[in-house]
Wavefront OBJ file of the C-alpha trace (Angstrom):
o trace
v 19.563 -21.318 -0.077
v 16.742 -19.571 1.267
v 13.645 -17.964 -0.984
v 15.417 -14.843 -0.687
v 18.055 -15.877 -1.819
v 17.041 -17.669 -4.660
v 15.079 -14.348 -6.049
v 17.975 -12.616 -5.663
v 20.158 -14.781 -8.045
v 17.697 -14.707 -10.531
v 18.014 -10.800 -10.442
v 21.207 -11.046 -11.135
v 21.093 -13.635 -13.958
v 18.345 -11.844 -15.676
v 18.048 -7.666 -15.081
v 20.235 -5.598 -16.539
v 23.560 -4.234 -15.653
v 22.955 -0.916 -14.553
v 19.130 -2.541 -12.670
v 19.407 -2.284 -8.738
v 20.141 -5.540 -7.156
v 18.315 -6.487 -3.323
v 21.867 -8.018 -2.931
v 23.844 -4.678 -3.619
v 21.448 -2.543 -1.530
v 23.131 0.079 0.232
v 20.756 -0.943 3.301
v 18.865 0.379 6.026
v 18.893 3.587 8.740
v 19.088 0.918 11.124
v 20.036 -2.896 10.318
v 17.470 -5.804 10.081
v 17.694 -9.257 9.873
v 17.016 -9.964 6.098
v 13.309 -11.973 5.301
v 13.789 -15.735 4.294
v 11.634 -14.592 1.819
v 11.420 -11.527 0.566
v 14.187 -9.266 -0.594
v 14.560 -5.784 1.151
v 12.841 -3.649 -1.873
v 10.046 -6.395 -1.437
v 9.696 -5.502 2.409
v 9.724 -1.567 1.612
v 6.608 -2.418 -0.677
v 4.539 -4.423 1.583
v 5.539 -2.009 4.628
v 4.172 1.139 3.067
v 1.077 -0.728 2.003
v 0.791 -2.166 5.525
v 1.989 0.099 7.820
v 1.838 3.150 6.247
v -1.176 5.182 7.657
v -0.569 7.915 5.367
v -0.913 5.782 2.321
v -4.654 5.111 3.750
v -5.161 8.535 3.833
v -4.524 9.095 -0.066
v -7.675 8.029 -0.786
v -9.356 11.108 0.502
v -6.772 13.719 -0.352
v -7.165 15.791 -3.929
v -5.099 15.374 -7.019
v -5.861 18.348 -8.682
v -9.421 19.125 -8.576
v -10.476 20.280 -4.823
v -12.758 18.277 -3.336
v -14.376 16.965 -5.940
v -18.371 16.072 -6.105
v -17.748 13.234 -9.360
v -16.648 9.972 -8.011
v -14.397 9.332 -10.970
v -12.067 11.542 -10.859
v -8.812 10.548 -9.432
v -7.732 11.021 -5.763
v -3.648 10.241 -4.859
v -4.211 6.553 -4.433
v -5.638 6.015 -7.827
v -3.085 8.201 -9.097
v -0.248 6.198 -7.011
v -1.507 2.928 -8.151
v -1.417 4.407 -12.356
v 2.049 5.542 -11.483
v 3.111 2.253 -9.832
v 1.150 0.383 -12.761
v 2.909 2.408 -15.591
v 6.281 1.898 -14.149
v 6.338 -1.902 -13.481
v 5.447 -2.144 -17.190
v 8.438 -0.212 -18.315
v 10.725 -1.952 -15.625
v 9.969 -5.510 -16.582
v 10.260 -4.443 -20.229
v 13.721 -2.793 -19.454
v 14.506 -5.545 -17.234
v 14.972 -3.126 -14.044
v 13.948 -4.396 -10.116
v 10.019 -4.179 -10.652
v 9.945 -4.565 -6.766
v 12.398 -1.379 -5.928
v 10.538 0.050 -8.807
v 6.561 -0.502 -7.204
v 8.228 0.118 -3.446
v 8.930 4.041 -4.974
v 5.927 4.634 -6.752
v 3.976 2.972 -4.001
v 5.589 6.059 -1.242
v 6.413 8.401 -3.537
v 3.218 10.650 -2.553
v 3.055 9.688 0.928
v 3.931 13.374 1.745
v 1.579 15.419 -0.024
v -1.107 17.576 1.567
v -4.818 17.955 1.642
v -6.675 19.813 -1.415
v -3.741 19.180 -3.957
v -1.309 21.536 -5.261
v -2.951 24.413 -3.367
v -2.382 22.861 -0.064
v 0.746 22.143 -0.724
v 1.589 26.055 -1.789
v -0.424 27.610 1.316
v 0.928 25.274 4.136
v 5.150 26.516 2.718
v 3.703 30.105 2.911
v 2.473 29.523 6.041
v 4.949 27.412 7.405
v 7.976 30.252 5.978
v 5.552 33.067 8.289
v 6.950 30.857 11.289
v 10.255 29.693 10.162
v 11.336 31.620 7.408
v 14.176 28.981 6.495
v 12.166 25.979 6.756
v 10.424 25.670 3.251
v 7.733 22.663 3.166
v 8.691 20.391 0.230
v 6.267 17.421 -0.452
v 9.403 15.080 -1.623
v 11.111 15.596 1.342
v 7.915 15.550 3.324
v 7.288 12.145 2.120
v 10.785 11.247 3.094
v 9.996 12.646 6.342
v 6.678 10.527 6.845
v 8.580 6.841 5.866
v 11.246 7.846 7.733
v 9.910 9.575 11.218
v 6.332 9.942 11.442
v 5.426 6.324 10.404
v 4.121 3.485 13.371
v 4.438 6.260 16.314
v 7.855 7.851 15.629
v 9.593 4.819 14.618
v 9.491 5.076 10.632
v 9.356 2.501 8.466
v 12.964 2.001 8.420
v 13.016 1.553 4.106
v 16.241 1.096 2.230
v 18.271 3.655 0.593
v 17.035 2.912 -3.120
v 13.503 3.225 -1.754
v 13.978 6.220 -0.188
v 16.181 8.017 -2.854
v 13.529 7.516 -5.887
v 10.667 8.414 -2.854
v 12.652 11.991 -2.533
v 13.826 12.578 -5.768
v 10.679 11.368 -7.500
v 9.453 15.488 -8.345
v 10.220 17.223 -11.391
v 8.220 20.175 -11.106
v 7.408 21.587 -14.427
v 10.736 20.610 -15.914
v 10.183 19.612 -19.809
v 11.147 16.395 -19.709
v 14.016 16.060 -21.680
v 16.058 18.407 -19.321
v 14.542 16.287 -16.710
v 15.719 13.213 -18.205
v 19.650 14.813 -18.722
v 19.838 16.317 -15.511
v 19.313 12.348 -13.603
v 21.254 12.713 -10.205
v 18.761 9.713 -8.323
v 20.996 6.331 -7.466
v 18.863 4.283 -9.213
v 17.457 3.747 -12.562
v 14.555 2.761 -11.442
v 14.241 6.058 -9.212
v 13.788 8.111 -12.999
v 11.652 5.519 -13.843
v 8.994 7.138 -10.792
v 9.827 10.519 -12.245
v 9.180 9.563 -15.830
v 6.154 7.343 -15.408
v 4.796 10.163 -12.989
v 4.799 12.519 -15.391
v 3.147 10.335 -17.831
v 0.235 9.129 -15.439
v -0.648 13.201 -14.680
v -0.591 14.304 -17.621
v -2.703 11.924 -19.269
v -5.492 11.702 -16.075
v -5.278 15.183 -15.569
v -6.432 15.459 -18.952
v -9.217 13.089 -19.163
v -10.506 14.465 -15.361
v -10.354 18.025 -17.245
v -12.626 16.669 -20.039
v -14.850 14.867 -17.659
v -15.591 18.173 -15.626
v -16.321 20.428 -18.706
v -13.039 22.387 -18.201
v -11.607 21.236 -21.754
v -13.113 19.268 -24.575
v -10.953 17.421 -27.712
v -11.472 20.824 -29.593
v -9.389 22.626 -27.304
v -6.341 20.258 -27.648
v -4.365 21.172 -30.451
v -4.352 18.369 -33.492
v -0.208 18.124 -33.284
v -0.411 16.797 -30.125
v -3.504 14.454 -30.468
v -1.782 13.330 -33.824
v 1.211 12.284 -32.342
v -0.360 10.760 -28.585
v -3.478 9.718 -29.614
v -7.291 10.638 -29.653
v -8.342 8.143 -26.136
v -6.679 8.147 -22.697
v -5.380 4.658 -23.622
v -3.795 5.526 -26.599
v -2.020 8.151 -25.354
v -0.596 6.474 -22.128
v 0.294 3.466 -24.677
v 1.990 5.832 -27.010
v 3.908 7.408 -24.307
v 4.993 4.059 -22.615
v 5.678 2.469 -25.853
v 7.807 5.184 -26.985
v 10.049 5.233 -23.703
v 10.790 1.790 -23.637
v 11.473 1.605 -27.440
v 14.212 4.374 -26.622
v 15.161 2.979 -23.751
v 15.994 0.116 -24.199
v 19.552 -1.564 -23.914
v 20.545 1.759 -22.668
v 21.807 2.812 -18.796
v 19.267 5.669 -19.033
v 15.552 6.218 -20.279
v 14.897 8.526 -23.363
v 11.947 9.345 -25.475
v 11.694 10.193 -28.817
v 11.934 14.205 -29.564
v 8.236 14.014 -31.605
v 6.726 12.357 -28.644
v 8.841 14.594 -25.911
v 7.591 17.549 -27.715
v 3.985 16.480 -27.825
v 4.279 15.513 -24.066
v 5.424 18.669 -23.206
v 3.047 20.547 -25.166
v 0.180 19.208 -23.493
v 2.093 20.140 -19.710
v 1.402 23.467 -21.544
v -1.855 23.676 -21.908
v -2.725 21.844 -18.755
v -0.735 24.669 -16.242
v -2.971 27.497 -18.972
v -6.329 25.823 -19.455
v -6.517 23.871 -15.707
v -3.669 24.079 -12.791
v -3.573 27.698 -13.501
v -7.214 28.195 -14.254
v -9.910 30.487 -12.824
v -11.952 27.415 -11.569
v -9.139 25.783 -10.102
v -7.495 29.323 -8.709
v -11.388 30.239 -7.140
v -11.270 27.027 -5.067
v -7.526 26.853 -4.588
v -7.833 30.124 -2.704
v -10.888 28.646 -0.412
v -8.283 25.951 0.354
v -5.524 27.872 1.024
v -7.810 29.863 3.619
v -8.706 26.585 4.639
v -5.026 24.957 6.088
v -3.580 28.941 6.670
v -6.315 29.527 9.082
v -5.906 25.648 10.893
v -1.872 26.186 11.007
v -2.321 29.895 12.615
v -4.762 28.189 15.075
v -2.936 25.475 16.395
v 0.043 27.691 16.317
v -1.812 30.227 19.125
v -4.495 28.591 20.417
v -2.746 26.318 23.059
v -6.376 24.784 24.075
v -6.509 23.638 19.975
v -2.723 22.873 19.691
v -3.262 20.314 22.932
v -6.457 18.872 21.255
v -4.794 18.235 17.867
v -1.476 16.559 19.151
v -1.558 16.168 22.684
v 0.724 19.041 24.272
v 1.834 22.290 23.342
v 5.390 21.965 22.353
v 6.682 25.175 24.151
v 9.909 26.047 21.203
v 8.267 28.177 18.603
v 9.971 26.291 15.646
v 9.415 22.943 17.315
v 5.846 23.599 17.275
v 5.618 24.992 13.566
v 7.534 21.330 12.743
v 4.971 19.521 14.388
v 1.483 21.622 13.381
v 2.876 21.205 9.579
v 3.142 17.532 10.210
v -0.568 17.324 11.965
v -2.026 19.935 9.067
v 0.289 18.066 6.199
v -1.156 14.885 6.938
v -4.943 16.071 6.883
v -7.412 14.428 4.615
v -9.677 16.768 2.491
v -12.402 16.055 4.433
v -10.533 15.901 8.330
v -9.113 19.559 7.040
v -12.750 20.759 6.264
v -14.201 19.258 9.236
v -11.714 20.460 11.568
v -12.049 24.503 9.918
v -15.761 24.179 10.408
v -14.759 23.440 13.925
v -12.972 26.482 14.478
v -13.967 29.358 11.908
v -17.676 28.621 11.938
v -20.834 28.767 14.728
v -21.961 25.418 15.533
v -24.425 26.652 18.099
v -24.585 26.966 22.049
v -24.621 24.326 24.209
v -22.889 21.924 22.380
v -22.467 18.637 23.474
v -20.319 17.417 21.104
v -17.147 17.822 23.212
l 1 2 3 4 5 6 7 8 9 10 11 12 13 14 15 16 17 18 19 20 21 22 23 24 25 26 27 28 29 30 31 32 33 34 35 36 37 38 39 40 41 42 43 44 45 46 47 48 49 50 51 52 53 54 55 56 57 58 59 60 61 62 63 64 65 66 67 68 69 70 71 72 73 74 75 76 77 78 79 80 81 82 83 84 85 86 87 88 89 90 91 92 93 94 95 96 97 98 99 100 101 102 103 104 105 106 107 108 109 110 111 112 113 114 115 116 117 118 119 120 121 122 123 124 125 126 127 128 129 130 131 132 133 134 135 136 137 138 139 140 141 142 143 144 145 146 147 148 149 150 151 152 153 154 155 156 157 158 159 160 161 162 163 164 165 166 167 168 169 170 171 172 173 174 175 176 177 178 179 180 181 182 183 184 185 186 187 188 189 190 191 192 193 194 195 196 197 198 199 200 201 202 203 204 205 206 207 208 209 210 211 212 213 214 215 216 217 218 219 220 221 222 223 224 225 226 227 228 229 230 231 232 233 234 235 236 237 238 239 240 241 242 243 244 245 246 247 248 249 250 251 252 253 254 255 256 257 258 259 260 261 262 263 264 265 266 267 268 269 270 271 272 273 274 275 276 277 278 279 280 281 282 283 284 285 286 287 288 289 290 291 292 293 294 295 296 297 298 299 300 301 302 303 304 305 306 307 308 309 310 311 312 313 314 315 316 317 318 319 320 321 322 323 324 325 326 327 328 329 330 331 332 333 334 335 336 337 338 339 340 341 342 343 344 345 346 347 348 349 350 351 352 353
């Protein structure tokens, strides 16, 4: 019996009924030889941290605030590796795959664009100018990056599970109790991502808030602070706590309805007081000028469009596909750089070129 094998008995002597078994995966896009040691949701895990470029590249990219000049506040990797850190505690205490589980939060931002939210918003209006009925969704972006754009074309050929809880990870601004009814992911461990993703934002959302000056304790009403807690610990701890307490023994995750309420309360104030804001609206609009004006170049300058990705695709909607891709996958700073580049004078002669 190989050490594959062997970890996959012990899954299914010790998780759950209803936990995802490496054994029972539905497989992959195209077939692999299993690992002698590692079980397939082990493999997805290590390949997105290995081989997945884009996961590099969420270490420059915006969470919510744009660009931001404090160190400390938290970028998509850090908030990736809360997510991922959040949810292996509430597998292993629900006795769910922790590896499918950390494979899904690992990817399940891998599609997201530069400057946040705002980036995400202004490259679907742009992309819609193009081809009207081709809406740019970051879960199914991130789909698209595992399984096309990844190691030159290839993908990273992941297994189903992975790639279910990777596209059905968002839950927009759902409250989460209708999020939590309304479950159609295969996997358990899938609405784990969704759950624990919630729970990461809106508690590091709120403490970057606080740290920039855009809310203080004062502005968060007492009910919710009574119930989640005064500290950023406390609250993720209350949160977590209260999930697995109502969660357990159970073939699907609640929460209790004082601590869904509070939860959902503070999603409130957060979308008012911050997402919503007039500091984050002023510099979401510079961003939005920001990857508008670099898709409508590459999309009509052919000299750019050959620069950025090689050739000039000659099929209008081909070429929208492929300049959302290129703009998509943009850091903060490569996006800045590259609309200085284009937008602004850099002098004459240059001998950058």
């Amino acid at each position: 019996m190989t050490i594959r094998e062997q970890i996959e008995q012990r899954e299914r002597e010790t998780l759950r009924p209803w936990a995802a078994l490496a054994a029972q995966s539905r497989g992959r896009q195209r077939p692999e030889e299993p690992c002698p040691v590692r079980t397939c949701f082990q493999r997805d895990r290590d390949r997105i941290i290995h081989l997945c470029h884009a996961f590099r590249r969420l270490a420059h990219m915006t969470q919510v605030f744009i660009s931001p000049r404090e160190d400390h506040v938290r970028t998509r990797l850090s908030h990736t590796l809360e997510v991922s850190q959040i949810a292996r505690t509430v597998a292993k205490a629900l006795r769910l795959n922790e590896d499918l589980t950390e494979a899904i939060a690992l990817g399940h931002d891998v599609g997201h664009t530069p400057f946040g939210h705002a980036g995400e918003q202004a490259l679907d209006e742009i992309y819609r100018k193009y081809v009207p009925t081709a809406p740019f969704s970051p879960p199914e972006h991130s789909l698209r990056v595992v399984d096309v754009l990844e190691r030159d074309g290839k993908g990273l050929n992941l297994s189903y599970e992975t790639r279910d809880g990777i596209v059905g990870h968002s839950k927009g601004m759902a409250d989460l109790a209708d999020d939590m009814a309304n479950n159609k992911l295969a996997t358990l461990e899938g609405m784990v991502i969704r759950v624990c993703d919630r729970i990461a934002y809106l508690n590091h959302d709120l403490d970057d808030a606080m740290r920039a000056g855009l809310l203080s304790e004062d502005d968060v009403p007492g009910e919710i602070l009574d119930v989640l807690g005064r500290t950023h610990s406390e609250r993720v701890g209350t949160m977590v706590r209260d999930l697995i307490a109502n969660s357990l023994d159970k073939p699907f995750l609640a929460m209790s309805a004082e601590v869904l309420e509070a939860a959902d309360a503070l999603k409130n104030l957060l979308w008012e007081r911050v997402y919503a804001g007039p500091l984050i609206s002023h510099e979401a609009a510079k961003a939005r000028g920001i990857v508008q004006g670099l898709f409508t170049v590459y999309m009509e300058d052919d000299t750019a469009c050959r620069k950025a990705l090689g050739y000039v695709p000659e099929d209008v909607q081909h070429r929208a596909r492929v300049v959302c891709d290129y703009v998509a996958g943009m850091t903060d700073h490569f996006a800045r750089a590259q609309y200085i580049r284009y937008f602004l004078p850099s002098g004459y002669p240059s001998f950058d070129d």
